[in-house]
DRENDO-1510 file (C-alpha; in Angstrom, 1 decimal, always signed):
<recs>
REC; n; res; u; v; w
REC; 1; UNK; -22.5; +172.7; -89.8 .
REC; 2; UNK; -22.4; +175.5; -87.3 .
REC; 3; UNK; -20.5; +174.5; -84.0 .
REC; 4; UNK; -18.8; +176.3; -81.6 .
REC; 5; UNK; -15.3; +175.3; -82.9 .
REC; 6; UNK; -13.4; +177.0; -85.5 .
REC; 7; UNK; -13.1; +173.8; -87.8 .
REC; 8; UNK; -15.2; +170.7; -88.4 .
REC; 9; UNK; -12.4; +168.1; -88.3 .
REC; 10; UNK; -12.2; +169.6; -84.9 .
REC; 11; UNK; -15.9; +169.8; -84.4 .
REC; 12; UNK; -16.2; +166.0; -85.3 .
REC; 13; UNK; -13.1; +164.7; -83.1 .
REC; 14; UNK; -14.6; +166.5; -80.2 .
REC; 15; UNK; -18.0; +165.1; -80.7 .
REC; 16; UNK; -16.8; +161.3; -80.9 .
REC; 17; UNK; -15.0; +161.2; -77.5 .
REC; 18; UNK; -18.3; +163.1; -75.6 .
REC; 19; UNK; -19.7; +159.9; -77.7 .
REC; 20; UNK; -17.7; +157.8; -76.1 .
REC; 21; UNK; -17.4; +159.0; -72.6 .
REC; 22; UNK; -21.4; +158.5; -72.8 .
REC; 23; UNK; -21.2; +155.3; -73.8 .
REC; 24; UNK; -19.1; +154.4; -70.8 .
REC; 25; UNK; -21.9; +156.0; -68.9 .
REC; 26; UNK; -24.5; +153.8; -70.1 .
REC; 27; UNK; -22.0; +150.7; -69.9 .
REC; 28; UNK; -21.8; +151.7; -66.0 .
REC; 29; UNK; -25.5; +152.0; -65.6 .
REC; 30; UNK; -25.6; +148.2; -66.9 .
REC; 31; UNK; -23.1; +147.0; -64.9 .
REC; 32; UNK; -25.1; +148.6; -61.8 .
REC; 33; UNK; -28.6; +147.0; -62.8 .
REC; 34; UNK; -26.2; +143.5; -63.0 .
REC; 35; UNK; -26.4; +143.7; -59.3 .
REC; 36; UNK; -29.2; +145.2; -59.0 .
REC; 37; UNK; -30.7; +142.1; -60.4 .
REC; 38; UNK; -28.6; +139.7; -58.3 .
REC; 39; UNK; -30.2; +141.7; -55.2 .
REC; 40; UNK; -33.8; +141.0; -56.5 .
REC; 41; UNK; -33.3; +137.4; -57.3 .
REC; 42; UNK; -33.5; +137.6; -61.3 .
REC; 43; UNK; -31.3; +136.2; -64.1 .
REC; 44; UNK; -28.3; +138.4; -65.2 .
REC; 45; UNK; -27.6; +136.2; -68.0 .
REC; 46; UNK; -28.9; +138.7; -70.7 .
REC; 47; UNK; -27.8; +141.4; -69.1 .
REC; 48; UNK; -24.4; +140.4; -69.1 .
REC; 49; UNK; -24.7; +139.8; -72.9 .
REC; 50; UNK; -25.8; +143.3; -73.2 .
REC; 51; UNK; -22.8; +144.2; -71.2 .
REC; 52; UNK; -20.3; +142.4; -73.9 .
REC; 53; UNK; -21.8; +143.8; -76.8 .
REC; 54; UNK; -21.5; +147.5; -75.1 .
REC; 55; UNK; -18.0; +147.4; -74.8 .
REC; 56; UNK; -17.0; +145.8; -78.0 .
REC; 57; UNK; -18.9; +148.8; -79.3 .
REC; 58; UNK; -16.8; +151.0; -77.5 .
REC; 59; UNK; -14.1; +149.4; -78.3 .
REC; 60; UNK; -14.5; +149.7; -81.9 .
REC; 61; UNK; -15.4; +153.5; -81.3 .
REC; 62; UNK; -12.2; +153.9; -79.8 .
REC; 63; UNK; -10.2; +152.5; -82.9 .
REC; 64; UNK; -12.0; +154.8; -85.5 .
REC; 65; UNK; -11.6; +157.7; -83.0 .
REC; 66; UNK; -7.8; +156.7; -83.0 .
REC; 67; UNK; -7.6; +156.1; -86.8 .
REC; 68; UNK; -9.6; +159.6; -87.7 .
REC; 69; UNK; -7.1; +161.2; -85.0 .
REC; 70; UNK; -4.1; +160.1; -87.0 .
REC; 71; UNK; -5.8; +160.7; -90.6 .
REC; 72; UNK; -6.2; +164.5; -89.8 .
REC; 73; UNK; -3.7; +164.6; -87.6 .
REC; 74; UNK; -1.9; +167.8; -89.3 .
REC; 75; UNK; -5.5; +169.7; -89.0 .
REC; 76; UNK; -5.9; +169.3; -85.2 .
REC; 77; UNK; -2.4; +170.4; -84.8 .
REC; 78; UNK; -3.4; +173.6; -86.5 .
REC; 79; UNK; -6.5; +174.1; -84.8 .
REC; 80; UNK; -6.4; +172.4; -81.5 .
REC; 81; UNK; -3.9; +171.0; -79.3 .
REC; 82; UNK; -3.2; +167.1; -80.9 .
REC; 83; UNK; -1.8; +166.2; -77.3 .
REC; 84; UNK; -5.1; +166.3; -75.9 .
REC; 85; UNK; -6.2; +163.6; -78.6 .
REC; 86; UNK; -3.4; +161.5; -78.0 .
REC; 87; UNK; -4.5; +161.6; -73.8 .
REC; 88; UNK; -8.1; +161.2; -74.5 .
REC; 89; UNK; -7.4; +158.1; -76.7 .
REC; 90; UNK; -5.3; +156.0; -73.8 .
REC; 91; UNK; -7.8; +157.9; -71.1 .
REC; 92; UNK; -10.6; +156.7; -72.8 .
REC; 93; UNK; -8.8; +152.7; -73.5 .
REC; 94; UNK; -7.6; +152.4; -69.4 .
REC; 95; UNK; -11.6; +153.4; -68.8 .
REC; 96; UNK; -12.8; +150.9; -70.9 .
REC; 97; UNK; -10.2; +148.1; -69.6 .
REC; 98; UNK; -10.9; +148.5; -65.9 .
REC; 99; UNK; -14.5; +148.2; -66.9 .
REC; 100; UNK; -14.1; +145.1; -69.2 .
REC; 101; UNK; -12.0; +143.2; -66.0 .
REC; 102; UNK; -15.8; +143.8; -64.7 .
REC; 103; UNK; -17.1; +141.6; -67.2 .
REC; 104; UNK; -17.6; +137.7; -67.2 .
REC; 105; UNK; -18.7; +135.2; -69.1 .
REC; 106; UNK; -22.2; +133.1; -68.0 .
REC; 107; UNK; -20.9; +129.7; -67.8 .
REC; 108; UNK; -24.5; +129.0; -68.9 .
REC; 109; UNK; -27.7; +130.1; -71.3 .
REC; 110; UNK; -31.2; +131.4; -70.6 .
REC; 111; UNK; -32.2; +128.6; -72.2 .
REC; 112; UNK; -30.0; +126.3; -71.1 .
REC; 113; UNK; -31.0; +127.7; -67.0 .
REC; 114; UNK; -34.8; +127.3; -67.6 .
REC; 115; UNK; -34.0; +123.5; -67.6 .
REC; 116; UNK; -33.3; +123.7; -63.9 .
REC; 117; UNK; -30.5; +121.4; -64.1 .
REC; 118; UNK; -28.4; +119.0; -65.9 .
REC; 119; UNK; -25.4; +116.1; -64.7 .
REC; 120; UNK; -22.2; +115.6; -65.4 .
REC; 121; UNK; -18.7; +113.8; -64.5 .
REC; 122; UNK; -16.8; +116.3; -62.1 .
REC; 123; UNK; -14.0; +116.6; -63.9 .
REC; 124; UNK; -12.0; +119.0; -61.2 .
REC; 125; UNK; -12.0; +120.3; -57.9 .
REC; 126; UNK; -10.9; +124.2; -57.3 .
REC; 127; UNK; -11.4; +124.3; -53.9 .
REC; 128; UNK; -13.8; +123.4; -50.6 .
REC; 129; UNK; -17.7; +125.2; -52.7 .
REC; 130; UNK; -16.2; +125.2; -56.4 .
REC; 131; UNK; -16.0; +122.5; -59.0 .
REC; 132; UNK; -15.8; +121.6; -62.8 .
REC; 133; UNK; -18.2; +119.5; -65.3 .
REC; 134; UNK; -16.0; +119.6; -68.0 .
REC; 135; UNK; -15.0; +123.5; -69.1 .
REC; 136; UNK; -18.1; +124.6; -67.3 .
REC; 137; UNK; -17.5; +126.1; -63.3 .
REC; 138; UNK; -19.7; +125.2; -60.8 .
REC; 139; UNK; -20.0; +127.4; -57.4 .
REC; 140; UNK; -22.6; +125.1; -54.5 .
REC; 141; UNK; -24.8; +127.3; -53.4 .
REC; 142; UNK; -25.9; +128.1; -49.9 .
REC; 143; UNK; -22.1; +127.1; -48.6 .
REC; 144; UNK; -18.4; +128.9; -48.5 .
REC; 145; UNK; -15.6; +127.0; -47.7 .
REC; 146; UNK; -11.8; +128.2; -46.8 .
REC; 147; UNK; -9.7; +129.9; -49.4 .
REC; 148; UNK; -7.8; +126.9; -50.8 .
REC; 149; UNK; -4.2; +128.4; -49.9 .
REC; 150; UNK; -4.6; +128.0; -46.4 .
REC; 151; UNK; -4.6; +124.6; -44.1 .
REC; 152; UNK; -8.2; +124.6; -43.8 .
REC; 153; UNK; -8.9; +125.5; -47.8 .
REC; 154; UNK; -6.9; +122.4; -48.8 .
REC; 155; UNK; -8.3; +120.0; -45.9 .
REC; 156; UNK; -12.1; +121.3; -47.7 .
REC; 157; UNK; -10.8; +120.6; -51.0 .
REC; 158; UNK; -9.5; +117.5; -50.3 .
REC; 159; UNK; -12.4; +116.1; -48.9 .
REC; 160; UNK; -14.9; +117.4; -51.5 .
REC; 161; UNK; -12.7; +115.5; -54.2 .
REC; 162; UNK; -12.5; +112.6; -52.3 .
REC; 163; UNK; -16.1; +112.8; -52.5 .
REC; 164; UNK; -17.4; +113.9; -56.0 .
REC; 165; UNK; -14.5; +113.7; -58.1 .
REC; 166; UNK; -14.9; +111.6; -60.9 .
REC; 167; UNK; -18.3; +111.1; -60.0 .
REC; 168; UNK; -21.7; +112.0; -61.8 .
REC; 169; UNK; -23.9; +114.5; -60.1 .
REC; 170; UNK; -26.6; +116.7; -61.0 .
REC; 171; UNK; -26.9; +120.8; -60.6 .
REC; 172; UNK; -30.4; +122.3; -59.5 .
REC; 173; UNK; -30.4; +125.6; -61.0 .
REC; 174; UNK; -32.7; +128.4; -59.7 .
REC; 175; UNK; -33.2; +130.0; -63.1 .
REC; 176; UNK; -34.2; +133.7; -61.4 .
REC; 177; UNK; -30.3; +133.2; -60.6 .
REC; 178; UNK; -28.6; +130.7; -62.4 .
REC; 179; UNK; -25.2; +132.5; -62.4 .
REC; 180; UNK; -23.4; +134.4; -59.4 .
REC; 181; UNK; -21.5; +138.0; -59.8 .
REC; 182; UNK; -18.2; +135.8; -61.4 .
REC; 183; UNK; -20.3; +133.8; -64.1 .
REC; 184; UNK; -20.1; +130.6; -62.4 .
REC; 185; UNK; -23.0; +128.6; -62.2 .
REC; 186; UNK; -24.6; +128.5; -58.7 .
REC; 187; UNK; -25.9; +125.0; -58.0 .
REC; 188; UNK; -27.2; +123.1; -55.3 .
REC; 189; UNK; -25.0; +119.5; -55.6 .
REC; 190; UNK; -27.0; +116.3; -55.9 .
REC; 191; UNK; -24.5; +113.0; -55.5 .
REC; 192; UNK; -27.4; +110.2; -55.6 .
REC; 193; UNK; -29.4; +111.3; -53.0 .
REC; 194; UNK; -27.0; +113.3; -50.9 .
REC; 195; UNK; -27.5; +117.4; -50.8 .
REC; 196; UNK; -23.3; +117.6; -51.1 .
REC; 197; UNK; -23.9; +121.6; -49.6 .
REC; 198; UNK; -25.5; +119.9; -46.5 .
REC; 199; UNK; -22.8; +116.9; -46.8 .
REC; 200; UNK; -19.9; +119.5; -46.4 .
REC; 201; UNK; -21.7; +121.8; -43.5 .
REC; 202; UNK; -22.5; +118.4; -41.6 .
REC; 203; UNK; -19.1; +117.6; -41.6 .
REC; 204; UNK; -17.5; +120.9; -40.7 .
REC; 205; UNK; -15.6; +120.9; -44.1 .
REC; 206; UNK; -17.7; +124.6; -44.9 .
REC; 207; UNK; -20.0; +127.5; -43.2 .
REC; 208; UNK; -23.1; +128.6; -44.3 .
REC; 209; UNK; -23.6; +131.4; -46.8 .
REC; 210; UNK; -27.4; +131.8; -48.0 .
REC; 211; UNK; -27.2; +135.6; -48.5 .
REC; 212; UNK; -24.6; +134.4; -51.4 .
REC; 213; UNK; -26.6; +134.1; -54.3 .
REC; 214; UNK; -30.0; +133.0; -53.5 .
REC; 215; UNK; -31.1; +129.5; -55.0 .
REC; 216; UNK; -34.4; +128.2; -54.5 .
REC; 217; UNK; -33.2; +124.5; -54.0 .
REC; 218; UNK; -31.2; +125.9; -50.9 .
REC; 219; UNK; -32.8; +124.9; -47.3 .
REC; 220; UNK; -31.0; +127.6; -45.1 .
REC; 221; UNK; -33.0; +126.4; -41.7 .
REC; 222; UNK; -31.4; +122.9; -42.8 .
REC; 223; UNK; -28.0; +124.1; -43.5 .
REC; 224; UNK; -28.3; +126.0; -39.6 .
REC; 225; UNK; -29.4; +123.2; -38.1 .
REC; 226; UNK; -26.1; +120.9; -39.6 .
REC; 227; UNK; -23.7; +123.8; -38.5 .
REC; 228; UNK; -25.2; +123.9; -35.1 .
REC; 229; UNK; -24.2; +120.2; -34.8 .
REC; 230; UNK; -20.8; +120.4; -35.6 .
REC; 231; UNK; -19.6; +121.6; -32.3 .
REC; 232; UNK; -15.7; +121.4; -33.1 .
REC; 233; UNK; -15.8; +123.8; -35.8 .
REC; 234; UNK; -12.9; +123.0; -38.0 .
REC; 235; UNK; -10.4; +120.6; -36.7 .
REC; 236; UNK; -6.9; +121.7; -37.0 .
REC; 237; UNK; -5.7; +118.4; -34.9 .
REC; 238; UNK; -6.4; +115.0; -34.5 .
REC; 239; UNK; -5.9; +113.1; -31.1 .
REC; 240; UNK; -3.9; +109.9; -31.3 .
REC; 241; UNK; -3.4; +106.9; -29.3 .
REC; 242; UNK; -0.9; +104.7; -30.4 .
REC; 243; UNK; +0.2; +101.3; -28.5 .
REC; 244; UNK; +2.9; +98.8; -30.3 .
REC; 245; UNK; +4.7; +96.0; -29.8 .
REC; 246; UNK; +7.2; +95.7; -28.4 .
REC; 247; UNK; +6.6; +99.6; -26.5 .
REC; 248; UNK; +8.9; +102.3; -26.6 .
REC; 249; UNK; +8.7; +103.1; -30.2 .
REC; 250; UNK; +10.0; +106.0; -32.1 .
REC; 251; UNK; +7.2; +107.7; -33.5 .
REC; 252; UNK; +8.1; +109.9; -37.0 .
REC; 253; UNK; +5.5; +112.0; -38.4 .
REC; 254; UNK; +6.2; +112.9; -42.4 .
REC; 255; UNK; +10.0; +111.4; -41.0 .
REC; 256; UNK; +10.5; +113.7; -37.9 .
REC; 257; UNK; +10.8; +112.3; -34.9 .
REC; 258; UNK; +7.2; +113.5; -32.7 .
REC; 259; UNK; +9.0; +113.5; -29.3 .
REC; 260; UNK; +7.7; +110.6; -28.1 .
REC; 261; UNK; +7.2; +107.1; -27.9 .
REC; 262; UNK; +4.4; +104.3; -27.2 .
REC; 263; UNK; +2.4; +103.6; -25.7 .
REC; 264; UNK; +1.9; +107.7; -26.0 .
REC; 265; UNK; -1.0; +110.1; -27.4 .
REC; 266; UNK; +0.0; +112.6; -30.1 .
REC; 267; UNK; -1.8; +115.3; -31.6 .
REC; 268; UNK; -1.4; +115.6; -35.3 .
REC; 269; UNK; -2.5; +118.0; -37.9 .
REC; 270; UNK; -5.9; +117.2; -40.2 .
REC; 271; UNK; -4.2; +115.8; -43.3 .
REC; 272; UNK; -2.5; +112.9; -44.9 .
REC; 273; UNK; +0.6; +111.8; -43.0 .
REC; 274; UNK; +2.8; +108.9; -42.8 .
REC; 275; UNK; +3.7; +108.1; -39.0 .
REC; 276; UNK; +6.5; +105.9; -38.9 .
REC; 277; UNK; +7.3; +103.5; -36.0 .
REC; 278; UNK; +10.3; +102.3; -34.8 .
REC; 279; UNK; +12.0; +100.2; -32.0 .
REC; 280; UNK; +15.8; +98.4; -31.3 .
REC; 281; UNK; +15.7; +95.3; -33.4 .
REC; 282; UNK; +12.5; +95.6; -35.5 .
REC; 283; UNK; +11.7; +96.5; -38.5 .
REC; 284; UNK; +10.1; +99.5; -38.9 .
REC; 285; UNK; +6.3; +100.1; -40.2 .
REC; 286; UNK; +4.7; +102.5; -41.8 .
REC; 287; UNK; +1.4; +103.6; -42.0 .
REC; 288; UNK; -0.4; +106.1; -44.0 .
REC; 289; UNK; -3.1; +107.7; -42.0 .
REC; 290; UNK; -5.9; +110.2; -43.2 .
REC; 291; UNK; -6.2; +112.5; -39.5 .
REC; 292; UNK; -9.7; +113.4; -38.9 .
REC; 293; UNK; -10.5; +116.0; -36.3 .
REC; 294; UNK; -11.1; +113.8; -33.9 .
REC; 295; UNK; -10.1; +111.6; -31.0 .
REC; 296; UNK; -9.0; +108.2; -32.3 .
REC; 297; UNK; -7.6; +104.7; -31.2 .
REC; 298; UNK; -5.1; +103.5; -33.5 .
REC; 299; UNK; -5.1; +100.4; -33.5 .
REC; 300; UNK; -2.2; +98.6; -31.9 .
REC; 301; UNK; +0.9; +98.0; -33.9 .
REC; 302; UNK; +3.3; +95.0; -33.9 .
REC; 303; UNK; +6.6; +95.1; -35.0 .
REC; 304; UNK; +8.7; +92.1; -36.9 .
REC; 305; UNK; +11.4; +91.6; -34.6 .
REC; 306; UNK; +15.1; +91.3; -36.4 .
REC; 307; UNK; +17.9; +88.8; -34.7 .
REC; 308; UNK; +19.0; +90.3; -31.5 .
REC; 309; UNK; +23.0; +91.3; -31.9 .
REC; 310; UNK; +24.8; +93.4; -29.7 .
REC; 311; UNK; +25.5; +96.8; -31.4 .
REC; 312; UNK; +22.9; +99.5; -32.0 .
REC; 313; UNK; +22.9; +101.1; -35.5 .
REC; 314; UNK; +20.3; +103.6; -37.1 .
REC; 315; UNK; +19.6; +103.3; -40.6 .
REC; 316; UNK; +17.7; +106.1; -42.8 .
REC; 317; UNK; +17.0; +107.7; -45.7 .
REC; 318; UNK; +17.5; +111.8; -46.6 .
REC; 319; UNK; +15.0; +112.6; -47.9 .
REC; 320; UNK; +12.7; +110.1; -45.8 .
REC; 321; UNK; +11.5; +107.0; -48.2 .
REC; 322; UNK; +8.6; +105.5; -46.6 .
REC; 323; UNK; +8.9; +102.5; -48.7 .
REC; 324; UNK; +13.1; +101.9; -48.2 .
REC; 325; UNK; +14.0; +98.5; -47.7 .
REC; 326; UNK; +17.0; +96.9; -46.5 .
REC; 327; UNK; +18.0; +93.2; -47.9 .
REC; 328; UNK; +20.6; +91.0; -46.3 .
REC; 329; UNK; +21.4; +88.7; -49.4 .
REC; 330; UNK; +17.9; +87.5; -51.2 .
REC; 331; UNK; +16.2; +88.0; -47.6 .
REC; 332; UNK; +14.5; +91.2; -46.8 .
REC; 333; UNK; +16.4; +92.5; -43.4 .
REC; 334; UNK; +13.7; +94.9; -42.9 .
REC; 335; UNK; +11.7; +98.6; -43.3 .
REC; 336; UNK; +13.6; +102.1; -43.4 .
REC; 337; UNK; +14.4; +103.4; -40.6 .
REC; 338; UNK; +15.5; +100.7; -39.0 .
REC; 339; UNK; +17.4; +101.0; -35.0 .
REC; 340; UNK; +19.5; +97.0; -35.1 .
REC; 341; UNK; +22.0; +96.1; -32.9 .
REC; 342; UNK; +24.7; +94.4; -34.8 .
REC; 343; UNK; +28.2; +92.8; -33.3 .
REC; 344; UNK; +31.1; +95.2; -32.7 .
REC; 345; UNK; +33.3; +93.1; -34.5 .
REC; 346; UNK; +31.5; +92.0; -37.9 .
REC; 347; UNK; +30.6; +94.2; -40.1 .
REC; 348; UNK; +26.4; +93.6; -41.8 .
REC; 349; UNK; +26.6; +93.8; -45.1 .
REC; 350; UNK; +22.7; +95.3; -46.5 .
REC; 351; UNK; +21.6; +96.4; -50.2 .
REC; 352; UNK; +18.5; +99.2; -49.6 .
REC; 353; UNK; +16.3; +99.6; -52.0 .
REC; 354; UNK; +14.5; +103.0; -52.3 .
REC; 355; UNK; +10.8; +103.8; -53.9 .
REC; 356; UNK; +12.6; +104.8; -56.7 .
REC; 357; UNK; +14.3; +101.4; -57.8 .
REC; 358; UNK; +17.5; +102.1; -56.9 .
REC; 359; UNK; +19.6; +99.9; -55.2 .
REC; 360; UNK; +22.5; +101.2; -52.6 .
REC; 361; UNK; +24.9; +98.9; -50.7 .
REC; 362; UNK; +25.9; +99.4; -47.5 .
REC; 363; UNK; +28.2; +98.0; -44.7 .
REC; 364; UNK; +27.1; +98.5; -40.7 .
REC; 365; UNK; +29.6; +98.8; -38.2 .
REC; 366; UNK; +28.8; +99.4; -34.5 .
REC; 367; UNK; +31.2; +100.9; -32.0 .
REC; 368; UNK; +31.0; +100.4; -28.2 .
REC; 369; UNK; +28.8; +102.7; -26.4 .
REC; 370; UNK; +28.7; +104.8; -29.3 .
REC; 371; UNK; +25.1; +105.3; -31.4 .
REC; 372; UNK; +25.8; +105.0; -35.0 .
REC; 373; UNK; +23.9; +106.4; -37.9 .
REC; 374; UNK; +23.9; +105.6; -41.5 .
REC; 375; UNK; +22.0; +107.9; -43.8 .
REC; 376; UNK; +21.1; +106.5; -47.3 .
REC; 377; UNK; +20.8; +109.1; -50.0 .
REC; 378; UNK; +19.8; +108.4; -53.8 .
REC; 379; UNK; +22.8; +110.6; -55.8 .
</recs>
């Protein structure tokens, strides 16, 4: 064999990592027709199998170029420099590992995408557009919701569990791309009769995205035409009217006090929250309210009244316990918090039981012109 190096174990070693480096090349030039493909509208399913079976050839080139390295180890010292090996060989491995993060997984077959669809039980909800059947991902097509760390990305997630979760729906696949660039499979949602894509937009729960993998079952004029109507884009508040009896009631949000009381209006953020009201000598009531973005009458609350006494005393938990009550003997004295006025001069006896079980006794005392407050805390 007639080379241009002075020795054929050199010759060989040489020749295997030009091997490789092309190998890399072609690896790259698949990885570029993977979006080339996306970009045209066709399946990338093969191609990403191509991709796998690339780099596990590399990979496996790699170890014999490491193992023939180390076997002749003593003749590339002689003849070459053995450090440039050693570089070449974690070189070549970082190459292929940046490349491999590249690579995904199809979360579905060529076979399997001709069917065009299939159902399942939604077994979890990632976020506001993405979804599980089981191990299989599912990303709705046409629609892009918030990043679920943020306010808006857990209000979208929220509501798309509330509304598919546990349910059966079908995927329409568009074969020509039944995957997107991550390997989850792009869908357009089908809940009975309801387009769930169109059911989030219509509700302000997600934008539109139709230059996001294309799908065939996707109506983008439709999806426009929803966005157009939802005129308050996404809601961060919800506007409250709230009118009890008796009026002047504390109003606690989540067990902070909101700065006002009823009758009163109160902005609140989109979420679950309890509100809590409280007035002197009721028992408090609790109410767990899902806030829309949107103006809303509560509707009016009334509040047990407790025997009127003469000293005022405030009763609560740390942390707050929505579902605290205070007993007076076997009779229940009423809701945590609770504002009572209770003689100066005898002492109210009360056992509070918490969410958890526990019970805690406590004695009330009330001074004269002095507010009193007695915080309940499970040790």
């Amino acid at each position: 064999m007639v080379t241009g190096y002075v020795n054929s174990i050199v010759s060989e070693a040489r020749y295997r990592i030009s091997t490789i480096y092309a190998g890399i090349g072609e690896y790259d030039k698949i990885l570029n027709s993977i979006q080339d493909a996306t970009n045209y509208h066709m399946s990338t399913i093969d191609i990403y199998k191509a991709a796998r079976e690339k780099i596990m050839a590399l990979e496996v080139d790699i170890d014999n170029l490491k193992d023939f390295v180390n076997k002749n180890k003593d003749t590339l010292t002689t003849y070459d420099n053995i450090e440039y090996y050693n570089l070449e060989i974690e070189t070549l491995k970082d190459y292929l590992s940046s490349r491999s993060d590249l690579l995904v997984t199809p979360g579905i077959t060529t076979k399997e995408a001709a069917q065009e669809s299939f159902s399942g039980i939604v077994t979890d909800v990632e976020d506001g557009d993405t979804f599980l059947i089981g191990e299989r991902v599912i990303r709705m097509a046409g629609i892009d919701a918030a990043e679920g760390g943020t306010d808006q990305g857990k209000w979208a997630k929220r509501k798309l569990s509330d509304k598919i979760l546990g349910k059966e729906v079908t995927v329409l696949i568009d074969k020509h791309t039944p995957t997107e660039i991550y390997g989850r499979i792009l869908g357009t949602v089908i809940l009975g009769d309801e387009n769930i894509s169109l059911w989030m937009v219509s509700n302000g729960y997600a934008e539109v995205l139709t230059k996001f993998g294309k799908n065939k079952y996707v109506d983008p004029t439709q999806l426009r035409l929803a966005h157009e109507k939802v005129t308050f884009g996404w809601p961060r508040f919800g506007e409250y009217k709230f009118v009890t009896s008796p009026t002047h009631a504390m109003i606690l949000i989540d067990g902070k006090y909101a700065g006002k009381i009823t009758p009163c209006e109160l902005k609140i953020p989109v979420d679950f929250h309890d509100i809590t009201f409280v007035a002197a000598d009721c028992s408090s009531i609790t109410e767990r309210i899902d806030v829309e973005g949107k103006p809303f009458v509560y509707p009016p609350i009334t509040l047990p009244k407790l025997p009127a006494n003469v000293g005022v005393v405030i009763v609560d938990t740390d942390p707050f316990d929505k579902d605290a009550v205070a007993y007076q003997g076997d009779s229940i004295y009423g809701k945590l918090p609770l504002v009572v006025n209770i003689p100066t001069d005898s002492p109210v006896s009360i056992t509070v039981k918490l969410s958890s079980g526990k019970e805690i006794q406590k004695i009330l005392t009330s001074y004269v012109g002095v507010v009193t407050r007695t915080v309940v805390k499970e040790e």
